[in-house]
N, C-alpha and C positions, 0 to 999 in steps of 0.2 A: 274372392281371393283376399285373401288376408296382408295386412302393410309389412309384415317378413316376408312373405312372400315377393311381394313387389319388388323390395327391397335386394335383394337377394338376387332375384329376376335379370338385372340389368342393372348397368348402371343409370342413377340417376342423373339427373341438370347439375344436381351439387355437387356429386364426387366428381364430375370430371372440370369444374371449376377450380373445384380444389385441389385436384391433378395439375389443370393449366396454372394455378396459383403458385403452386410448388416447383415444377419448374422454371416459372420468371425468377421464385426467391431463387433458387437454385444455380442458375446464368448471371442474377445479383451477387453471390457467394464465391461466384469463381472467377468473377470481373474484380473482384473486391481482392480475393485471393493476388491476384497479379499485378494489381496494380497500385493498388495502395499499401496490402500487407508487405508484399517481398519488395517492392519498389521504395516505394516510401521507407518502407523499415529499413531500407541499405541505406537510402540518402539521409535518413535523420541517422544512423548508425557513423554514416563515413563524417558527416559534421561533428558529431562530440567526439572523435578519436580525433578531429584535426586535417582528416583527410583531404579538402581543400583547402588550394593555397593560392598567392599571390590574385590574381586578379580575377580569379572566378571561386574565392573564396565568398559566400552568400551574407546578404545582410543576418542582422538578430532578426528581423520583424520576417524573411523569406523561411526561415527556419520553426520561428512560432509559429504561423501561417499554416507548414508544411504537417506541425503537429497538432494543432487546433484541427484538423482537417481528418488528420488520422484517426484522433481518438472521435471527432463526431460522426464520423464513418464509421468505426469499429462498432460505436454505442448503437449506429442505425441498425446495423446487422442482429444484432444480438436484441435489439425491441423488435425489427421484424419478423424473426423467429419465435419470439413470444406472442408474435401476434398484435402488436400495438403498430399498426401498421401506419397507423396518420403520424405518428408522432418519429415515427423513422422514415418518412417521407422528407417530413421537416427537418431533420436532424440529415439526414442523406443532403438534400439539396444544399444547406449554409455549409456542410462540410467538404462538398466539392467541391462549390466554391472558393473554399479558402488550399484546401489541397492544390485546386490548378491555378491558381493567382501564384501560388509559390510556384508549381513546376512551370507556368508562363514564364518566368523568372529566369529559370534554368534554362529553356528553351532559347529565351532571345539574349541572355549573355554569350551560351556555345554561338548561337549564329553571328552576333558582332566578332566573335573570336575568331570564328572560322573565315569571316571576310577580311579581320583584316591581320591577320598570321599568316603563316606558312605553314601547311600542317600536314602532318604525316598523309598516305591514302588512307590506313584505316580508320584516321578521323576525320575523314571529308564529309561524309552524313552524321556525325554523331547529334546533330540537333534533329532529327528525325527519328533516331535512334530514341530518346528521350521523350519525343513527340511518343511513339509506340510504346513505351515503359508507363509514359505519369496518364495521356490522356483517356484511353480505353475508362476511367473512371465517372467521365460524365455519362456515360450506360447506368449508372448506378441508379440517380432519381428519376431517369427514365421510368428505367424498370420497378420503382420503388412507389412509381406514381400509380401503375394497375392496381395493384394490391389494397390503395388507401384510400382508391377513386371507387373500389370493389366495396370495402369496409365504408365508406361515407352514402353509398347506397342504403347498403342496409340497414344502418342508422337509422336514418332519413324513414325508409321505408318503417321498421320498427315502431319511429316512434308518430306515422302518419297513423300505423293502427294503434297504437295504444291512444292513439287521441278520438278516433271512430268509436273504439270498444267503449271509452271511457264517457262520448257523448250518447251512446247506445243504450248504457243503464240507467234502469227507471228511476226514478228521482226519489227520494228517501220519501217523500210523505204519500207519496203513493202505495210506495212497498208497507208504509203501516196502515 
């Protein structure tokens, strides 16, 4: 039997690796979709029009934070799909980090407000609310971490043979 044939036959070990790889980036995409793209992009959006005010208007450095996080997020996505997947690991992980250090932020000013205001009912959870909006994001280098732990095998592997093959061949004074 011939390796088209094999090939063809079944799937192999790879494709469906790369099947499972595809959907982790995949659940990575649509975690990122909601929670940082639409989330994120409203709250840095409602900060430069002004949108908060008086006492749960956010520091400069909650707002940096909140964009420093965005764009190391977006950059991770878009090296993950390219395939660079170690270096959108890294870039995923420092930028969740600073993504939820801001939304921590947001989170424990609504709950100081809400314990010590009077506040309508339909803003008695809204720090939960907000919990459900910014957090779903730390899934991201979760998910970001299969892909690079996948890719640092193969490396690894690759370059264990090219160091076999390369102690394997005959030594030059030999070959003449």
């Amino acid at each position: 039997m011939s390796k088209k044939h094999a090939r063809v036959g079944s799937f192999s070990k790879r494709s469906k690796t790369d099947l499972f790889i595809t959907v982790v980036k995949t659940l990575m995409l649509a975690v990122y979709c909601y929670s940082v793209f639409f989330w994120g992009s409203v709250t840095l959006m409602t900060e430069m029009r002004g949108g908060y005010e008086g006492s749960f208007s956010p520091p400069a450095w909650v707002i940096a934070a909140m964009a420093a996080g965005w764009a190391a997020l977006t950059a991770a996505m878009v090296l993950s799909f390219m395939k660079k997947e170690i270096t959108a690991f890294i870039l995923s992980a420092g930028g969740t980090a600073a993504f939820l250090r801001a939304a921590g932020w947001f989170v424990s000013t609504i709950s100081e407000l809400l314990e010590t205001r009077d506040t309508a009912a339909d803003f008695a959870q809204m720090d939960r609310e907000y919990i459900w909006r910014f957090f779903p994001s730390l899934a991201i280098p979760v998910l970001a971490l299969i892909p690079a732990v996948r890719k640092a095998v193969r490396l690894i592997r690759k370059r264990k043979q090219d160091t076999v093959k390369k102690q394997s061949e005959p030594v030059k004074s030999i070959v003449d």
